[in-house]
C-alpha positions, 0 to 999 in steps of 0.5 A: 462442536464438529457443526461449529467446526464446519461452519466455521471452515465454511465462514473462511471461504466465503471472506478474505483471512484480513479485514483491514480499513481502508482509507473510507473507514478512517473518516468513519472514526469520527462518528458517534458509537458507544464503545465497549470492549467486546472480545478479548484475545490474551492481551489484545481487545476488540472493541465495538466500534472496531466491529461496526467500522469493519461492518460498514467497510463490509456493506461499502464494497457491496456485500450483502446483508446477513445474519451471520456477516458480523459473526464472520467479521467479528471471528475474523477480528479474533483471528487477527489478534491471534496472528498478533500474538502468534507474530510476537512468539514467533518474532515476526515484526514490522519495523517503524521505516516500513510502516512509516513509507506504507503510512506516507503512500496512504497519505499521498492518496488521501491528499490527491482525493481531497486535494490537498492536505487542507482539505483533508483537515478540514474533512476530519476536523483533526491535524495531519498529525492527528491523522497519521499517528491514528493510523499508524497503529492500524498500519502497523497492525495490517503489516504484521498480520500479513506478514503472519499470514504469509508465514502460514501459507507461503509454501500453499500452491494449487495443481492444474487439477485443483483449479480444475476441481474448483471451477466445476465445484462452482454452481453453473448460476453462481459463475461471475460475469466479467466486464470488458477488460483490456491488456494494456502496458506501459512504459514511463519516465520520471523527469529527473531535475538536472543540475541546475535544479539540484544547484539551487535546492543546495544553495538553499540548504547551505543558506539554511545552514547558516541561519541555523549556526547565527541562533534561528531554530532549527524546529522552526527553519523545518516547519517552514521548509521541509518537504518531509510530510512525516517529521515537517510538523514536529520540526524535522523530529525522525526520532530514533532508528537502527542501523540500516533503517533509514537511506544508507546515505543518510545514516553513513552521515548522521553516524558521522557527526557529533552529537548536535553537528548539523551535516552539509546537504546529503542527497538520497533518492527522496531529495536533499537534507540538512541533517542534525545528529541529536543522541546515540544510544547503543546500536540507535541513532536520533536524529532530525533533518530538512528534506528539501527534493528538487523540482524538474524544469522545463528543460528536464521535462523535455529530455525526459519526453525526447528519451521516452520517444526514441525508446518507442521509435526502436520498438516500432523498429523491432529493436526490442519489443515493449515488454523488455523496454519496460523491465528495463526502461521503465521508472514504474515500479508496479508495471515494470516487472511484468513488461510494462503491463496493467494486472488485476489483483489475481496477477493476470495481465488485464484489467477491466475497462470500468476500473481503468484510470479515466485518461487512460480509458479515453486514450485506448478509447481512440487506439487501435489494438496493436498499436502506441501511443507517442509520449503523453505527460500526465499526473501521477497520485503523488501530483508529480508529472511524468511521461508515458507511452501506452501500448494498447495489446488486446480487448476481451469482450464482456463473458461468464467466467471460463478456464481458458480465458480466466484460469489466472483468476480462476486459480487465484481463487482456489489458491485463496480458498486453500489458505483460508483452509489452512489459517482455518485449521490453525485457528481450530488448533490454536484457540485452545491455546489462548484466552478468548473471552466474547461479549454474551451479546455475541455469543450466538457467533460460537466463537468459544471452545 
């Protein structure tokens, strides 16, 4: 039992505390597996293809073959379930808003890789509809035991001495070797639709409006209009939410109205929307609605670019620097809170070379450090354009890992070994408090008391 225990302990170090699918899985769903469930944890089942889809995820990003690779996955996918359940004792959920703007994001992705949502039906063979509601449950799913996760290990912090500790714990050949990595920041401006643009997406609402009121359908009006990629297909359908759930803009109007009362156009940060009350229940309202988001023109672009350009000229005039032009300038969210800068998923402000995005590698690529580039427009994953000044900081050239150039990383990994341990421990602890049933096919694992 103690042996079980130690190699257990030793399978949580070497893979992450979450295997979740990524967006290559998804079209791995499609293929041809004799199901079975294969584990039972109280209420919640695994099954076969759930394990050879996490397996095949496993072998994409590199990792070797081994003998006990499905074992650590499959002991893996039974410690999720058991975060599952421990979420709903604890009462630690997800709201569907939440999965819902995660679940969209993953979409935007989807549609720019493929080119567009044509191309991703055609790939799959199923509707967006299909698509997204398949997902939604797995979505919903890696919330929650992230979220439990979280719980577990929040208060976990690793010392100088343990990251220390840990370093030289690490086989001198065993070391990882890092490729050229750049410090790189930005500062971007989203080009936001000026009046004019906001006139005529308001206009075409109101003349929506009134179609609706002579007798066309409301479904049918949202199937052709709405930009909304969520409820657009189900004929504006939002279904029911609770109170502060949904834009405060949106939810103010839809508890204004009469149940069946259409709203005039509301604005909120996604565009415009006609918005029809259908039912109250309790503290839940259900509603449906067309969003209609207005598109800069011309002119908007070029304001956005003139500002964007002043913003470099006062910090090449040591006005302010960068990275205070970022924090508080900046419309990217994912850079602006550390000045602007790219991180690595350990949080360390560089990123290596081969993972930057195409545009930008050519640009630095003709940089000199130190310097910034003036305005440049480019695409973003959601295939809106916006502006960017890049400001090319520092180059690491390719070297074998060390505490003084890669102690942020280097910590990350102890810190995430420290967790391991701990969701380990409470793993040990916990399972003996819950019906865990394997397959005998997999019972060479000892993943039972």
């Amino acid at each position: 039992m103690k042996k079980q225990n130690r190699q257990m302990r030793l399978r949580f170090t070497i893979i992450s505390a979450a295997i979740f699918f990524s967006i290559s899985s998804i079209a791995q769903s499609n293929d041809v597996v004799i199901d079975k469930i294969i584990a039972k944890v109280d209420d919640y089942i695994i099954l076969k293809s759930e394990l050879e889809r996490s397996y095949l995820d496993f072998l994409s990003r590199g990792q070797m073959r081994g003998s006990n690779a499905k074992c650590d996955i499959l002991q893996q996918l039974v410690v999720n379930k058991m975060l599952m359940a421990q979420s709903e004792i604890d009462s630690i959920f997800v709201d569907d808003a939440e999965v819902n703007n995660n679940l969209d994001r993953r979409m935007s992705m989807m549609a720019q890789q493929f080119g567009g949502e044509e191309a991703i039906i055609k790939a799959y063979g199923k509707s967006i509809e299909q698509i997204r509601a398949e997902i939604f449950d797995n979505i919903k799913e890696q919330l929650t035991i992230q979220r439990m996760q979280s719980t577990l290990t929040s208060e976990l912090k690793v010392t100088p001495a343990e990251v220390k500790k840990f370093f030289k714990n690490i086989p001198q050949d065993s070391l990882p070797y890092f490729s050229t990595e750049v410090s790189i920041a930005q500062i971007m401006i989203d080009a936001e639709p000026g009046k004019e643009q906001k006139d005529k997406v308001r206009n075409l609402l109101l003349d929506i409006k009134d179609q609706i009121e002579s007798g066309i359908s409301f479904e049918v009006l949202a199937k052709k209009y709405s930009q909304d990629p969520g409820s657009a297909a189900n004929g504006g359908q939002l279904g029911f939410y609770g109170r502060g759930e949904l834009a405060p803009e949106y939810e103010a109007t839809a508890l204004s109205l009469k149940p069946g009362e259409i709203s005039m156009p509301v604005e909120t940060q996604f565009g415009f929307h006609l918005i029809q009350l259908q039912e109250k229940r309790g503290n839940t309202y259900k509603t449906r609605h067309i969003l209609i988001t207005p598109q800069p023109n011309q002119a908007d672009y070029a304001r956005a670019e003139q500002y964007l350009d002043s913003l470099r000229t006062m910090i090449q005039l040591d006005s302010i620097t960068f990275q205070a032009a970022a924090k508080e300038y900046s419309d990217d969210q994912l850079t602006s809170s550390a000045g602007g800068f790219f991180q690595d998923e350990t949080g360390a402000l560089r990123v290596s070379a081969e993972e930057l995005d195409p545009n930008i590698f050519f640009t630095i690529d003709t940089m000199k450090i130190g310097t910034i580039t003036k305005p440049l427009r480019f695409q973003k994953e959601d295939g809106s354009y916006a502006y960017r000044i890049l400001y090319f900081k520092n180059k690491i050239p390719p070297h074998q890992a060390n505490l003084d150039d890669d102690y942020q990383k280097i910590a990350a990994a102890a810190l995430t070994q420290k967790k391991n341990r701990k969701i380990s421990q409470w793993f040990d602890k916990a399972r003996g408090n819950v019906f865990i049933e394997i397959d005998p096919e997999y019972n060479y694992c000892n993943l039972t008391n």
